[in-house]
Structure formats: structure tokens, C-alpha cells
C-alpha positions in Angstrom: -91.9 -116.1 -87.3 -88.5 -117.7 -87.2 -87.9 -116.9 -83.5 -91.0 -118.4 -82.0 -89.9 -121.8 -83.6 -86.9 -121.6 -82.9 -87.9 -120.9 -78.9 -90.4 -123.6 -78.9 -88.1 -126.2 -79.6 -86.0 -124.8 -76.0 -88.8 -126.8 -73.9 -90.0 -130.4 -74.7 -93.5 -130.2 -73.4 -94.2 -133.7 -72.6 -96.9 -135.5 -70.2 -94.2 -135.9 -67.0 -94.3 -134.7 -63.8 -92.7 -131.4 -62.5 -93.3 -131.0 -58.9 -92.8 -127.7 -56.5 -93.2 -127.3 -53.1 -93.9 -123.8 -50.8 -92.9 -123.7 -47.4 -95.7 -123.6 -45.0 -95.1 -122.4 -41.4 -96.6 -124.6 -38.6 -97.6 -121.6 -36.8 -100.3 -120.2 -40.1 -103.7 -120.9 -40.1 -105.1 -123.1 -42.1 -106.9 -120.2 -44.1 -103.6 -118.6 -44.4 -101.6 -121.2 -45.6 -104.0 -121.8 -48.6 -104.3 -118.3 -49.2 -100.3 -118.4 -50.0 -100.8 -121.5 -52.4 -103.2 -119.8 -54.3 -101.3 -116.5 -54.5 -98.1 -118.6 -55.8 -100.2 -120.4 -58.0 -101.5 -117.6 -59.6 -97.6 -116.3 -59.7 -96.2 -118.9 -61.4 -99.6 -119.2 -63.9 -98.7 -121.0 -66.7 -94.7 -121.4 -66.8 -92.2 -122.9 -69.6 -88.9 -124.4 -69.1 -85.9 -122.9 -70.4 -84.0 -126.7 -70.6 -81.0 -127.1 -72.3 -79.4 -124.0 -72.3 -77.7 -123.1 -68.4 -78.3 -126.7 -67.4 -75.7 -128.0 -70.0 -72.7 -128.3 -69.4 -71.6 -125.1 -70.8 -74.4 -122.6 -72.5 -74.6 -123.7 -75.7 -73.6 -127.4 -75.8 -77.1 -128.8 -76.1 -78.3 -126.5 -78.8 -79.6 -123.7 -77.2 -78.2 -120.3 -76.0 -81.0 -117.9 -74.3 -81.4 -114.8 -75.9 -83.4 -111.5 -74.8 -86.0 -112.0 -77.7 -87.1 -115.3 -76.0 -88.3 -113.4 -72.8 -90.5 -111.4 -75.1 -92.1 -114.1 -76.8 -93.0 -116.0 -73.9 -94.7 -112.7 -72.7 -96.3 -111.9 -75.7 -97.7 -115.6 -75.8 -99.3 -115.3 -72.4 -97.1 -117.0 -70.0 -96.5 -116.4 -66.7 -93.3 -117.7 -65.3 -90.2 -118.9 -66.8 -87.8 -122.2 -65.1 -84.5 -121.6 -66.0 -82.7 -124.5 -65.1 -78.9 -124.0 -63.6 -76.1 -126.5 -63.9 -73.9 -124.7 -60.9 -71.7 -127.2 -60.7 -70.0 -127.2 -63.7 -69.1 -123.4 -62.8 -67.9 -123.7 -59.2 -64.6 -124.9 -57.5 -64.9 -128.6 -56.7 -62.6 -127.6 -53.2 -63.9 -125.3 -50.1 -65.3 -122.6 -50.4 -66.8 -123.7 -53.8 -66.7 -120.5 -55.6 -69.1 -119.2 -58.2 -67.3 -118.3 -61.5 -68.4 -114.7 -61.3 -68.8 -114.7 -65.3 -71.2 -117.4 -64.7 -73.2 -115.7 -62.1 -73.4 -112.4 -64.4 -74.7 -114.3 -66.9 -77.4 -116.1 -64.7 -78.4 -112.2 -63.2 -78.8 -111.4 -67.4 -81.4 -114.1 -67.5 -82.9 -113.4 -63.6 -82.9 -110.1 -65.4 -85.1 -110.4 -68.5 -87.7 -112.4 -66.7 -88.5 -110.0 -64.0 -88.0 -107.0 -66.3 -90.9 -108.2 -67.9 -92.8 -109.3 -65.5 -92.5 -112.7 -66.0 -91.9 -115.0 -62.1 -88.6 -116.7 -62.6 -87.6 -119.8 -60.9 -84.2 -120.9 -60.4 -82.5 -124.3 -59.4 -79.4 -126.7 -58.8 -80.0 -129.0 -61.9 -77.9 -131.7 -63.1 -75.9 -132.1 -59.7 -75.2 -135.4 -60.4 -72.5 -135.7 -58.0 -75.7 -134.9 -54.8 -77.4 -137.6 -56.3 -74.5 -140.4 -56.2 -73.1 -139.4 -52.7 -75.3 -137.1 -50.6 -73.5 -137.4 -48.0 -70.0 -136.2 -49.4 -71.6 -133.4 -51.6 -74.0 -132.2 -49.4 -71.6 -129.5 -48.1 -70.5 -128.3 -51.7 -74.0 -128.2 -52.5 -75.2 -126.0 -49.0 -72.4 -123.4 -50.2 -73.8 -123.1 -53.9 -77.0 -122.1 -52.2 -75.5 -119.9 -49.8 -73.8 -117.9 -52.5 -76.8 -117.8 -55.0 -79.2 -116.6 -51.8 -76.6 -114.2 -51.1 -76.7 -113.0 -54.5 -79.9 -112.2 -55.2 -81.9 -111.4 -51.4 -82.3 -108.0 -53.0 -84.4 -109.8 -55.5 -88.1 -109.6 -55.4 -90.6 -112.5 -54.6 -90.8 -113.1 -58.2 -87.6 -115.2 -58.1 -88.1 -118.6 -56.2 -85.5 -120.9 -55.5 -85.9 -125.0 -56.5 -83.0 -126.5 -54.3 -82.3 -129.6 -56.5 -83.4 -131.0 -59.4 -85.2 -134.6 -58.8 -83.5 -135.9 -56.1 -82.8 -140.0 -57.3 -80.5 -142.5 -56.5 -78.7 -142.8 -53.8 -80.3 -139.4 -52.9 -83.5 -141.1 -51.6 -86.3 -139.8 -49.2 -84.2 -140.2 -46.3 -81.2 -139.3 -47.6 -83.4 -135.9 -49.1 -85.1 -135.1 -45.2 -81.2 -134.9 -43.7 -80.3 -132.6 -46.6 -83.2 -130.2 -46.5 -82.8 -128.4 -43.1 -79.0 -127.3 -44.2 -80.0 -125.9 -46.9 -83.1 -124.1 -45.7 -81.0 -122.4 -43.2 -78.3 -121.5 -45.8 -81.0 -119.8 -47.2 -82.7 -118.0 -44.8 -79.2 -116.6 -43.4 -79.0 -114.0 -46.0 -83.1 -114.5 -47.0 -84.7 -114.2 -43.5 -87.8 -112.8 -44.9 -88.7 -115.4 -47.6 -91.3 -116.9 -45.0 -94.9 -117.5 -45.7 -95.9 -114.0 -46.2 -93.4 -113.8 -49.0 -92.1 -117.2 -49.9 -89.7 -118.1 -52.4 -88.0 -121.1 -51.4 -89.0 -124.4 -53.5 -88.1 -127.8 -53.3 -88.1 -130.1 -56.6 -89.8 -133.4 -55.6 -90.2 -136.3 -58.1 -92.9 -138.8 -56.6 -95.1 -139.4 -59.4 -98.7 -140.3 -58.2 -98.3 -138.3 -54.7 -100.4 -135.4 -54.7 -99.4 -134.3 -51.1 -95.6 -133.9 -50.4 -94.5 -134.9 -46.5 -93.0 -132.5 -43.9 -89.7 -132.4 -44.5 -86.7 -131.6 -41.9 -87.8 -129.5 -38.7 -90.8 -128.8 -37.7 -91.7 -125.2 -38.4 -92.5 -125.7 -42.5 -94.5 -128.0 -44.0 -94.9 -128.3 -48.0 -97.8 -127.8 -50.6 -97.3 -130.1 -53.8 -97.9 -128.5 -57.1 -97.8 -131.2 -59.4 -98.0 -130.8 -63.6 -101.6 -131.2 -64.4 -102.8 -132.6 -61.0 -105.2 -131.5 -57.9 -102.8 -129.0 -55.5 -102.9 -130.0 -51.8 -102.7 -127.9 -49.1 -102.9 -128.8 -45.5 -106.4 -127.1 -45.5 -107.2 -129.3 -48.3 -107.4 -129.4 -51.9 -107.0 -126.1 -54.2 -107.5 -126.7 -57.5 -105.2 -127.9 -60.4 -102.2 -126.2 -62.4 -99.8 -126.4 -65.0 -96.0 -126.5 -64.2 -93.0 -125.6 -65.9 -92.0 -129.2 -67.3 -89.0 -130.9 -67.2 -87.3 -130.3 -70.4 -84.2 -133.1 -70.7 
């Protein structure tokens, strides 16, 4: 079958690690809490990344345009969940109020589109913002807008689409640099997502620590985080859950 090779090439499955982390209220119990990592777990299943296709930087540069026949395939072969990494920036205004080429955004709901349609979770990130990753400090505010306009987009959608806010944070975007960001762009989230709490989460945050199971709190106080790292024990503040395959990163 032509089409399953060609698809299989779209996602370099190699032995790296892809993290993700669920919001955890302060406030849940214990019992709770793990019950949410183990329903997201089970969500997300086994997931395959859609690399170097949105994420260039223009569909198509890298090789690889996503076509509807590629949703069926990864359904038919049993997965799960779908990553379909997003290079926004290369389709927004570099001045205030950063818009969203709309053409863009339509075709991002097309993909959005034939993930859910079949049943397949689908998450979405900021990916290749190289810009966040030089300066925080300076794009920080470009980068809370993107995420105010792609949560505004798509609160209609179900809990099937999560959100990964950036793509391995490196550079001069260290730790630090990473817990000042966070709490802006939780809340530019949650203005138009109120409701993606811990009953029905869908905000994710990409962390690249290789060799820490257990992500730190992050920003204020009422969230904490549940690693989910590639091949590797899941944590939860109740303990450990149990292992998973992630989505890996594909460039």
C-alpha cells in the first residue's frame, strides 16, 4: 500500500523524549487527580506525530503535505491520538495584535477536523517559535496572543483537542525564564476556555527534561503538573501510574 509508506515516513520514530503535562488543581484529591491522568492517558493511547508538515515553514517545504487519507490510516492501524505540530509564527503579524492568517487557521481547523471526525484525540502546539526561545522576554507577549486567538478559536471544541503551549522550551528560554511565562499563557487560555480544568482538561505544557519523571509546579499555585514521558513511569502527585507511549518528536 503506497499510502501507508508514504505516511510512515511523516514521523521519525526515534528513542527521544516527548514530554506532556496535565494541569492538576491544588484543590483535587489525591484520588482524583490520578483518576484524570489515567483518563488522559487512555485518551491519548498510543499517538503519532504529524512532523514536518504545519511545523515547516510553509506546508509542504519539508516534504510532506497532510492529506485526509492519512487520518484513516492511522485509525485503521490502531492509534489513538494524532500531534500535529503548528509553526504559528510564520503565519501571524510580527506587530500587535499578531493576527492569524485566516487561510492558515482554516487549514489547521481541516486537520483539527479529520482527527476528531474520526475519533482520533488531537493535540496541537506552538512549535518552532524560535524567536520565544532566543528572547522570552520580548516575545512572550506575541506568543500569549497566538494562544489567545487559537483558544478562542476552537473553546467550541471538544476535550479531544489539547493544547501543548511551546515546543521544548531551550535556550535562553530556561526553567526560570519558562515558570514567568507559564501563568500568562494559562490565563490567555482559560479567558475564552474557563472550563478546561481538571474535570475536563486540555491544556498541556511541552517539557524537555530528559531523565525527570516528575515535572515541578509551575507558575501559581492552583495547578500542579503530571509528566507523561515517552516510554517512562507516569507520575502523579498520588504516585506513580504506570507507563505510556507518546507522540515523538519528529524533526
Amino acid at each position: 500500500m503506497p499510502v501507508v509508506r508514504n505516511f510512515f515516513g511523516i514521523a521519525r520514530m526515534t528513542g527521544g523524549v516527548f514530554g506532556i503535562a496535565i494541569l492538576v488543581v491544588t484543590s483535587t484529591s489525591a484520588s482524583s487527580q490520578q483518576d484524570d491522568a489515567f483518563h488522559f492517558n487512555r485518551l491519548l493511547g498510543r499517538g503519532i506525530n504529524l512532523g514536518n508538515a504545519l511545523d515547516g515553514p510553509r506546508e509542504g517545504a519539508w516534504g510532506v503535505t497532510l492529506e485526509a487519507d492519512y487520518f484513516r490510516v492511522i485509525k485503521e492501524a490502531g492509534f489513538n491520538s494524532v500531534r500535529i505540530p503548528i509553526r504559528w509564527s510564520a503565519h501571524a503579524s510580527t506587530a500587535a495584535p499578531y493576527d492569524i492568517e485566516t487561510d492558515f487557521f482554516r487549514r489547521v481547523d481541516w486537520a483539527i477536523g479529520q482527527a476528531l471526525s474520526r475519533n482520533l484525540a488531537a493535540v496541537i502546539n506552538v512549535h518552532h517559535y524560535e524567536e520565544m526561545n532566543q528572547d522570552p522576554v520580548q516575545s512572550l507577549p506575541r506568543l500569549v496572543e497566538l494562544w489567545q486567538q487559537i483558544a478562542l478559536r476552537y473553546q467550541n471544541q471538544s476535550n479531544s483537542l489539547m493544547f501543548e503551549l511551546l515546543n521544548e522550551p531551550h535556550d535562553q528560554l530556561d526553567d526560570e525564564r519558562w515558570q514567568e511565562a507559564f501563568p500568562p499563557l494559562l490565563k490567555a487560555i482559560r479567558d475564552s476556555n474557563p472550563d478546561r480544568d481538571p474535570d475536563r482538561p486540555g491544556i498541556y505544557e511541552c517539557r524537555r527534561q530528559a531523565g525527570q519523571d516528575e515535572a515541578p509546579a509551575t507558575g501559581p499555585e492552583d495547578h500542579r503538573h503530571v509528566s507523561l514521558l515517552q516510554a517512562a513511569p507516569v507520575h502523579a502527585p498520588g504516585g506513580r501510574l504506570g507507563q505510556r507511549q507518546c507522540a515523538l518528536e519528529g524533526d
